[in-house]
C-alpha positions in Angstrom: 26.1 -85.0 -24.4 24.2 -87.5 -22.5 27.2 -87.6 -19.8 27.5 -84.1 -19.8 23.7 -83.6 -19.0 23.7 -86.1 -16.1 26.7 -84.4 -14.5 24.6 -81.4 -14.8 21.7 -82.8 -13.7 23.7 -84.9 -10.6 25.3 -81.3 -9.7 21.6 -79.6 -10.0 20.4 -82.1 -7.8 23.5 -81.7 -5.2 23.1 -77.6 -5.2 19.5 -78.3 -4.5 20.0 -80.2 -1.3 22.3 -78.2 0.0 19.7 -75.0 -0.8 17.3 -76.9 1.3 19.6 -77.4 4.1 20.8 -74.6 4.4 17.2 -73.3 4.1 15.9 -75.8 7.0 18.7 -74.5 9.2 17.8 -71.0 8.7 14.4 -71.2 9.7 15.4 -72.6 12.7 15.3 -70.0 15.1 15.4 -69.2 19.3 11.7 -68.5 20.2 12.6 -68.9 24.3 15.8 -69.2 26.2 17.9 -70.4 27.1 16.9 -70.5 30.9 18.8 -72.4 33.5 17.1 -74.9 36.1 17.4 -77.7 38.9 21.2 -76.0 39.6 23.0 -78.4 41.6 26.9 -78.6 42.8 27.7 -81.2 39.9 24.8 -80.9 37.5 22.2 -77.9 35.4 19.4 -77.9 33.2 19.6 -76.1 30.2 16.2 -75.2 28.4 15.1 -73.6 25.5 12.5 -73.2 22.6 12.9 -73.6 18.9 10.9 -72.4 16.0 10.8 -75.6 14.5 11.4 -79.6 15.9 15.6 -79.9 16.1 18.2 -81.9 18.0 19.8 -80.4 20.8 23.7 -79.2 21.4 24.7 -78.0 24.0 28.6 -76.9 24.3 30.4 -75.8 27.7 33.8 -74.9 29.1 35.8 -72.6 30.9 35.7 -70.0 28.5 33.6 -68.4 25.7 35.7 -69.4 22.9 36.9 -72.7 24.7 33.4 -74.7 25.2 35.4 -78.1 24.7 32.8 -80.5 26.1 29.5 -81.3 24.1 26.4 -82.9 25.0 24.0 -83.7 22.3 19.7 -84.9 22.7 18.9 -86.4 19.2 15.1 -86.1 20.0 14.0 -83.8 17.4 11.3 -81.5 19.4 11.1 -77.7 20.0 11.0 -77.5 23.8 14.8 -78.5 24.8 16.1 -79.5 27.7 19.7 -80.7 28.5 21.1 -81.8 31.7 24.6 -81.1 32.0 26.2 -83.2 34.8 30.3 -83.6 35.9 30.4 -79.8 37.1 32.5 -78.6 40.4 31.4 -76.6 43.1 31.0 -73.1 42.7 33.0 -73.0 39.4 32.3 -70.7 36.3 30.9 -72.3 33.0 30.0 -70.9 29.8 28.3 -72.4 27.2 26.3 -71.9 23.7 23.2 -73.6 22.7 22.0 -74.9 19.0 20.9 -77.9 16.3 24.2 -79.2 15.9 28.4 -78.6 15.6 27.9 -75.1 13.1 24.1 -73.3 14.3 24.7 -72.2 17.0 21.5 -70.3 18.6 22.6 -68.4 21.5 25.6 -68.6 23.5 29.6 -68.8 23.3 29.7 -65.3 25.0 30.1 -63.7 28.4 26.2 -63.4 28.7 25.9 -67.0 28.8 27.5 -68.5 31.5 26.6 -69.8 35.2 27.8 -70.5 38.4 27.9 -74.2 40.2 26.4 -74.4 43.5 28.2 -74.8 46.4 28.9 -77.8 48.1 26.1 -79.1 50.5 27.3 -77.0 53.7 29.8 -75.1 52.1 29.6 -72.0 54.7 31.7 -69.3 52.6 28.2 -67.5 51.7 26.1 -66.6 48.7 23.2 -64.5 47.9 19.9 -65.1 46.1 17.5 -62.5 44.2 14.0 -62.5 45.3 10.9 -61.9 43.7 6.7 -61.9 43.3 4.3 -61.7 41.6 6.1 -59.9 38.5 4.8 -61.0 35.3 2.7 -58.4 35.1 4.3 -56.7 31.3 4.2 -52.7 32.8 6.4 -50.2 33.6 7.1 -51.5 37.5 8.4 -55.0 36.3 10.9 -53.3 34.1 12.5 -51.2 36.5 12.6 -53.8 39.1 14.8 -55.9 36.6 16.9 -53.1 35.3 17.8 -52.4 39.0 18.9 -56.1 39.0 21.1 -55.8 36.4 22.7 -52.7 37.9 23.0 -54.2 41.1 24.1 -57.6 39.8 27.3 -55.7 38.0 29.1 -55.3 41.3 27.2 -58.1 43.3 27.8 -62.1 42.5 24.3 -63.9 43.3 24.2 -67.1 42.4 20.5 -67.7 42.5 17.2 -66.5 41.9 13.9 -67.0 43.7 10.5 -67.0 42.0 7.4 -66.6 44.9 4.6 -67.6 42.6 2.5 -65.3 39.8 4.8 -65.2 37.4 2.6 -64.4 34.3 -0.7 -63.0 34.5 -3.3 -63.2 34.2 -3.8 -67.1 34.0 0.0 -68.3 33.9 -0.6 -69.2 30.3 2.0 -70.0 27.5 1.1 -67.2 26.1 1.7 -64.8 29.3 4.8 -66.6 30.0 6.8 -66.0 26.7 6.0 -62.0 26.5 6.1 -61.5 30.8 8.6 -64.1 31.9 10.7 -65.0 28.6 10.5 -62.1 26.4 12.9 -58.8 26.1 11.0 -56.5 26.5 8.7 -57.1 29.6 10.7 -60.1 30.7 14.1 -61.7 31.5 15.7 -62.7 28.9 18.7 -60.9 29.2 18.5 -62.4 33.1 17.2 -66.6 32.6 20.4 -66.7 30.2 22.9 -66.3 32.9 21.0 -66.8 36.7 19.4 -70.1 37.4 16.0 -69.7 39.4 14.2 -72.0 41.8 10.2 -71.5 41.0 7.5 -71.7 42.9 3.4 -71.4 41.5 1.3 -68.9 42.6 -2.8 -68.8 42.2 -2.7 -67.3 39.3 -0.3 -69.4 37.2 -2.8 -72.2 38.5 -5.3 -70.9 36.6 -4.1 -72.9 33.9 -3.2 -76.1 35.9 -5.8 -79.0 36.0 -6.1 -78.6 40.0 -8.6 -81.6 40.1 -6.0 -84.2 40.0 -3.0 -85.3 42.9 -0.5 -82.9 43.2 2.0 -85.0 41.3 0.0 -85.1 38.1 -0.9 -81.5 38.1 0.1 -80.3 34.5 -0.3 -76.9 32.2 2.2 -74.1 31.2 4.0 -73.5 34.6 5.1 -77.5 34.8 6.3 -77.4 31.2 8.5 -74.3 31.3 10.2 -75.1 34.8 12.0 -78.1 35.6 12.7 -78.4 39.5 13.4 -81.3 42.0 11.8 -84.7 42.3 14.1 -86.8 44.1 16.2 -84.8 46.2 18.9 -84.0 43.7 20.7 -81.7 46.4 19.2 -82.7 49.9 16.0 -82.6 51.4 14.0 -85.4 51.3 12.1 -86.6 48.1 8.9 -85.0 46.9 8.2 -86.8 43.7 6.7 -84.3 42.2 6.8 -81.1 40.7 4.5 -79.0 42.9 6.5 -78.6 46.4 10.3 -79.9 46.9 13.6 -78.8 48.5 17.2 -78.5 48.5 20.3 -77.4 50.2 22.0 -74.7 48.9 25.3 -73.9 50.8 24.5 -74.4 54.7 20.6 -73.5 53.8 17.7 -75.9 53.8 15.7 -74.5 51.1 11.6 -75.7 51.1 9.6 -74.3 48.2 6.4 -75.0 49.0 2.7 -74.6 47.2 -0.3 -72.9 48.7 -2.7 -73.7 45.9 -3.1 -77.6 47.3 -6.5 -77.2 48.1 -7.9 -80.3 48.2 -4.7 -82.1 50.6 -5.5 -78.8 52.6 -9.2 -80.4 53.4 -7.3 -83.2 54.9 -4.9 -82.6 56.2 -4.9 -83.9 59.5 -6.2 -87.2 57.5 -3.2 -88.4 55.8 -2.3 -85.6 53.4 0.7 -86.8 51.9 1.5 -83.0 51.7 1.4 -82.6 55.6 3.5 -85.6 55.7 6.4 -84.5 53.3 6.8 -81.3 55.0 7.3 -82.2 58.1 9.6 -85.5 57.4 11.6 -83.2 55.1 12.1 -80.1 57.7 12.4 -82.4 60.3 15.3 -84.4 58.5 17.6 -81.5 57.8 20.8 -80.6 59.8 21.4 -77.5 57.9 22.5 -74.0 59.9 19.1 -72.0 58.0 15.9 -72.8 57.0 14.1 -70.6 54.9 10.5 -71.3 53.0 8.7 -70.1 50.5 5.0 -70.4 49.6 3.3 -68.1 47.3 -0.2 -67.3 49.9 1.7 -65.3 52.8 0.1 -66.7 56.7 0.2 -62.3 57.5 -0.7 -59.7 55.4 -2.6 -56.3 55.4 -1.5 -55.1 51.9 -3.7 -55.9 48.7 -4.6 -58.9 50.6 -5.6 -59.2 54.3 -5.5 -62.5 55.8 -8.0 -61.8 57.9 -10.7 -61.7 55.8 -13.0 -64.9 56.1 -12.7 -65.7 52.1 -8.9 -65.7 52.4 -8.8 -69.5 52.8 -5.7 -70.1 51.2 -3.7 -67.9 53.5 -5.4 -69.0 55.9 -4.4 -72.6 55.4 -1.3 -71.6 55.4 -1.0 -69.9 58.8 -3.3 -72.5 60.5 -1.6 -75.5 59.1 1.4 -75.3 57.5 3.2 -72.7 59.8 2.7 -74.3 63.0 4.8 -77.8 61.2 7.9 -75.1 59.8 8.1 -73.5 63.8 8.0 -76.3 65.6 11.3 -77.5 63.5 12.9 -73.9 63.4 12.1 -72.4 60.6 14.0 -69.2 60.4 12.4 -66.9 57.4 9.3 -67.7 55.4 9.3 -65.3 52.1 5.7 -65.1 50.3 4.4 -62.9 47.6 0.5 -62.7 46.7 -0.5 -59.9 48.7 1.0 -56.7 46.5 3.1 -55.2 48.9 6.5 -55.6 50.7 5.5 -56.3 54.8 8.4 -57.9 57.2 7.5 -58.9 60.7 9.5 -59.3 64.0 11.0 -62.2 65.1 8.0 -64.3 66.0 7.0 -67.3 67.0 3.1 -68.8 67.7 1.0 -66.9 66.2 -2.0 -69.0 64.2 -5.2 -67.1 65.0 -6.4 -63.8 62.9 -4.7 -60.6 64.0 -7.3 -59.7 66.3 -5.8 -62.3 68.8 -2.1 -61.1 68.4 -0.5 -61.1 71.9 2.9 -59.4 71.5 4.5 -60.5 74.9 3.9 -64.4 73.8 4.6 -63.7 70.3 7.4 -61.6 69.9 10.7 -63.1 70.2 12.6 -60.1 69.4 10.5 -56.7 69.5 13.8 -54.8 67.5 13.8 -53.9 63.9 16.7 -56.8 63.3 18.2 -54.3 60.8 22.0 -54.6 61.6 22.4 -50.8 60.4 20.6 -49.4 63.2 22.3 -51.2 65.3 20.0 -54.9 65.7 19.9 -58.0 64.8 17.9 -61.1 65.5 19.8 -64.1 67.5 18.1 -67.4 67.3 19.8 -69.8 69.8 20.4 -73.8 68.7 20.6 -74.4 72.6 18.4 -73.4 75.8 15.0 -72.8 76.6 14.8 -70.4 73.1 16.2 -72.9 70.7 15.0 -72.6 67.5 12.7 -70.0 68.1 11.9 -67.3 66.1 11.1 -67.1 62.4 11.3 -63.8 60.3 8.3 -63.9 57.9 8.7 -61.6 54.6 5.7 -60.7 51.8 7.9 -59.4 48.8 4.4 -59.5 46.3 5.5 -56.0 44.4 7.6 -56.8 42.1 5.4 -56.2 39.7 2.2 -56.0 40.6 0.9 -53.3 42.2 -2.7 -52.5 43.9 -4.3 -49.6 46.1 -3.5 -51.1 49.7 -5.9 -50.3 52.8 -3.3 -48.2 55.0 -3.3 -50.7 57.8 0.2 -52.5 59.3 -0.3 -56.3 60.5 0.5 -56.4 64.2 3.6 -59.2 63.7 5.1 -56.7 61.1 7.4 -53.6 61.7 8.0 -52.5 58.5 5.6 -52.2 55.2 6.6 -50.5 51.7 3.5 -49.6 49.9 4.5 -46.2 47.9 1.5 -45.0 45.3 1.7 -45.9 41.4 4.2 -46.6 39.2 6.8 -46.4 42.3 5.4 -49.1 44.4 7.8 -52.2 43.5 11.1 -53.7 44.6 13.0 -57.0 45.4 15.0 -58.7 47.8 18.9 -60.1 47.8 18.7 -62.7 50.2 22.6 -63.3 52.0 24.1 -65.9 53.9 27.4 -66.5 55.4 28.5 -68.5 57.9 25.9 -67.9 60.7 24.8 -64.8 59.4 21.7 -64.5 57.3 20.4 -61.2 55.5 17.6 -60.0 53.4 17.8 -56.5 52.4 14.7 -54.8 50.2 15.7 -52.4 47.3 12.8 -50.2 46.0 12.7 -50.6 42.0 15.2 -47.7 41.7 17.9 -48.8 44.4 17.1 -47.6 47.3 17.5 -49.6 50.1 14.4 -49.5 52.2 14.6 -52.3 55.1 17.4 -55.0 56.1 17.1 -57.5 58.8 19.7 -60.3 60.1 19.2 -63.3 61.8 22.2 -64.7 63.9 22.5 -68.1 64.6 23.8 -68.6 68.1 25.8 -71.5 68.7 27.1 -71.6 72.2 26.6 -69.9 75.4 29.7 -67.8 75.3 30.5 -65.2 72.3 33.4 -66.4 70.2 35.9 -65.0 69.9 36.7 -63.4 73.6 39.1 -64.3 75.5 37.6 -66.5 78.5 38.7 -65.9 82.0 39.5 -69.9 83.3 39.2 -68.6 87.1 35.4 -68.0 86.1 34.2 -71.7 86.2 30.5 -70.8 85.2 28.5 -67.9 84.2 24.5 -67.8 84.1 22.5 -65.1 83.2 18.4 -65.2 83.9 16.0 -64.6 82.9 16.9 -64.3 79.5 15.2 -62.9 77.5 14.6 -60.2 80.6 12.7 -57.0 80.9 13.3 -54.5 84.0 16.6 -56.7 85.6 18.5 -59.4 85.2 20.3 -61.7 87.6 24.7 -63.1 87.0 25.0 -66.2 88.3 28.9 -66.2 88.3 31.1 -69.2 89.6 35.1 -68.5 90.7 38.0 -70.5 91.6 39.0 -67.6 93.3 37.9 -64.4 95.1 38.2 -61.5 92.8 37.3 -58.6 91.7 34.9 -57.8 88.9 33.9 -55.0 86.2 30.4 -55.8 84.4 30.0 -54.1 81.1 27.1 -54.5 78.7 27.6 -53.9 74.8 25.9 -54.4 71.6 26.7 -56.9 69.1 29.5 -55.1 67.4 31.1 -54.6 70.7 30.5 -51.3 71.7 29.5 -50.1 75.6 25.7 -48.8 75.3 26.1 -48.1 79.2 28.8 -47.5 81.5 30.6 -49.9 83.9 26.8 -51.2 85.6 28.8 -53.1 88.4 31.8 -54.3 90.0 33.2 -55.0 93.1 35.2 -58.1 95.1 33.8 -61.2 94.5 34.1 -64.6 96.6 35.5 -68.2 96.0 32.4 -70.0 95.0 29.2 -68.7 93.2 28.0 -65.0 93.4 24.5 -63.3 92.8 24.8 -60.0 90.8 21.7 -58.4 90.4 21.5 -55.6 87.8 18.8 -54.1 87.9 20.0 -50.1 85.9 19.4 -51.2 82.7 16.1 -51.2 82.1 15.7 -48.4 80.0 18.2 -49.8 77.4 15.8 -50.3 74.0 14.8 -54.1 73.5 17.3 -56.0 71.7 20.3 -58.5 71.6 23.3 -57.8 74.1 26.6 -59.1 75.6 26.6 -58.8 78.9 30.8 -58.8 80.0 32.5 -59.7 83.3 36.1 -58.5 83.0 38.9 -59.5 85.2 42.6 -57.9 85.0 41.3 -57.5 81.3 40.6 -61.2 80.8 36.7 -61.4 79.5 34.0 -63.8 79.8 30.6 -63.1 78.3 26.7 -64.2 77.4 24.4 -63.1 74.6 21.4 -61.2 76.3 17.6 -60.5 75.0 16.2 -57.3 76.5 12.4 -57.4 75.9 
């Protein structure tokens, strides 16, 4: 009897701790995540919230039922997050995330899954969503991200670009779980599978102790985004959380921050802000540069930058844009202002609008959108390299505010529809020398595109060049009413001049030709002048044997 009640007792005691496991386990539930940051071509974070303090699993592989690799944090804590390294370029991982080898929490699906980044200068392309100022928890935000996920179906984009107010009203935890991580407002269904690159905007710094340096800023935006430090893929070290960069591809990526007030007071007295920007942009020998700061240097929408309070934007065109142009900066994407505005290509404009001058300004007076026939060429050689920088205010995605009807002079386009219609985002492409942001309304339609071509040499590739044509100059360039061919031969000969667009078609008919001498010839063409501003190729043809040069009619 006495053994018979110990084995009882002994069994009892064993059903009893397994209850309690099992029980422990079963609490344990997914409050956030899992979101994906710091995406590099060998390496991920994984992040995610649990109800109660756990380890961390992570499990990954090739396949949703084959996650063969697993990476395990033994820190028993709720906020989680796993850095999974020994990934290859641009391949597809799936993985699941839980407390250990049998609870799993979320993954082991086709949801959850990501893509490795290219190789630093890999040139084959990719594309990047963009938005601002969303987390607003309303109607706009939600069709915005349902578009995404249309779009996304048919589209790979590997990326995912925040531009700063991500959870209002004060960026606190709170805001964030039910505007940023949440299903109903928010992304879940998104953070699972796209990894983002986050900047702050003014309002998540409402809940970030702002009287301390930069790098000990602190408060719910630093703990639920995990970015670079140390130049994990290119750039040059920021150590810290509130500005770095990256390469993604054959992009130099800056995300920057417009809420540094207090390096803004001196910054032309060592502001180790001032400093890092310009030794990074300065530093990289990538084909595109593109920024991001939250506080747009233009804007007439919910925001106008020329209004005397408007210090922060203010800063940022008087200070910071003058550094990102003088190293070629080609786009500058900002949010802030509750609108979508996109300017010309420009280049020196600092002052308020009242002092825009369009002939010093404008590089390109075109619309850049390659469906109407433009596009924006920035040269990397001549008296126009590196000059010319598309800037973009993409601040509706959703938010949304009565705007005051005007259109800032470097801009050519502005979306500001009434109500619950008055949202949208950007897909951001590049490939090869080509780069291209196109704006979708938040039910699909596409309502502005612009291209910026990177220009490499003096003659168009991909013609076949004429050898007895030892030179060919073309000035001035960018011209106006005529332009002058300088044009070099090893032999007399004669000549057809043709000018077409960028996809190669004759806007004009033959504009000269004639017999040309040993030596250098002057053509002067001067019936052109009513052709629309924009790029050209301007063609000298020669028993059908070509030589060309990009033109710039202003």
């Amino acid at each position: 009897m006495p053994t018979t009640k110990l084995n009882y007792m002994k069994y009892s005691i064993a059903f009893l701790f397994v209850l309690i496991s099992i029980t422990t386990n079963a609490q344990t539930t997914l409050v956030r995540g899992p979101y994906l940051q710091s995406l590099t071509d060998k390496s991920i974070k994984i992040m995610w919230r649990t109800s109660d303090s756990t380890q961390a699993v992570v499990k990954i592989g090739y396949a949703p039922n084959a996650l063969n690799r697993t990476i395990i944090d033994t820190h028993n804590i709720k906020d989680h997050i796993v850095l999974v390294d020994g990934l290859s370029a641009r391949e597809k991982y799936y993985y699941s995330v839980g407390t250990d080898d049998v609870n799993v929490l979320a993954g082991g699906d086709e949801q959850h899954h990501f893509f490795a980044a290219p190789s630093v200068g890999d040139t084959t392309g990719f594309r990047f969503w963009v938005i601002g100022d969303f987390g607003k928890a309303n109607s706009r935000q939600v069709r915005v991200r349902n578009w995404f996920q249309t779009y996304v179906k048919d589209n790979k984009v590997d990326a995912w670009l925040w531009l700063g107010d991500n959870a209002y009203q004060d960026g606190k935890d709170v805001e964030y779980q039910e505007k940023v991580f949440g299903r109903t407002y928010g992304y879940d269904s998104i953070l699972r599978f796209l990894p983002s690159y986050p900047i702050p905007g003014n309002h998540d710094y409402n809940s970030v102790n702002q009287s301390k340096p930069a790098e000990k800023h602190t408060g719910p935006y630093y703990n639920n985004v995990e970015v670079f430090r140390n130049a994990e893929m290119g750039g040059i070290p920021s150590k810290t959380e509130a500005y770095y960069s990256y390469d993604f591809g054959n992009v130099h990526f800056m995300a920057l921050n417009s809420e540094l007030y207090t390096y803004s007071i001196f910054w032309d007295l060592g502001s180790p802000y001032k400093t890092w920007i310009e030794n990074d942009i300065k530093s990289t020998d990538k084909k595109f540069i593109v920024a991001y700061i939250h506080q747009p240097p233009y804007s007439k929408g919910s925001h106008d930058t020329d209004d005397f309070y408007q210090i922060f934007m203010q800063n940022t065109r008087e200070k910071i844009v003058p550094i990102l142009e003088k190293y070629g900066v080609d786009v500058v994407l900002s949010g802030h202002s509750h609108v979508y505005e996109r300017s010309y290509l420009i280049n020196g404009h600092y002052a308020r609008s009242s002092y825009f001058n369009k002939e010093k300004v404008v590089v390109d007076s075109t619309d850049g959108n390659p469906d109407n026939g433009n596009v924006y060429t920035k040269y990397t050689y001549g008296p126009l390299k590196g000059k010319g920088t598309v800037y973009s205010v993409i601040g509706n995605s959703g938010n949304y505010e009565e705007h005051n009807g005007k259109m800032h002079p470097v801009f050519t386009t502005k979306y500001d529809d009434t109500g619950d219609n008055g949202a949208g985002s950007m897909i951001l492409e590049v490939k090869g020398n080509e780069l291209t942001g196109t704006y979708y309304t938040l039910d699909g339609v596409l309502f502005d595109k612009f291209r910026i071509v990177k220009q490499d040499s003096s003659t168009i590739s991909g013609i076949k060049q004429n050898k007895n044509i030892k030179s060919l100059k073309v000035y001035p360039n960018p011209f106006s009413e005529q332009v002058t061919l300088e044009v070099s031969l090893d032999k007399a000969a004669v000549l057809d001049v043709y000018i077409q667009n960028l996809t190669g078609e004759l806007v004009a008919d033959k504009i000269a030709f004639g017999r040309a001498n040993k030596g250098v010839n002057l053509i002067e063409i001067n019936n052109i002048g009513d052709l629309p501003a924009g790029n050209y190729i301007i063609t000298i043809a020669q028993d059908g044997i070509f030589t060309s040069k990009q033109v710039v009619k202003l």
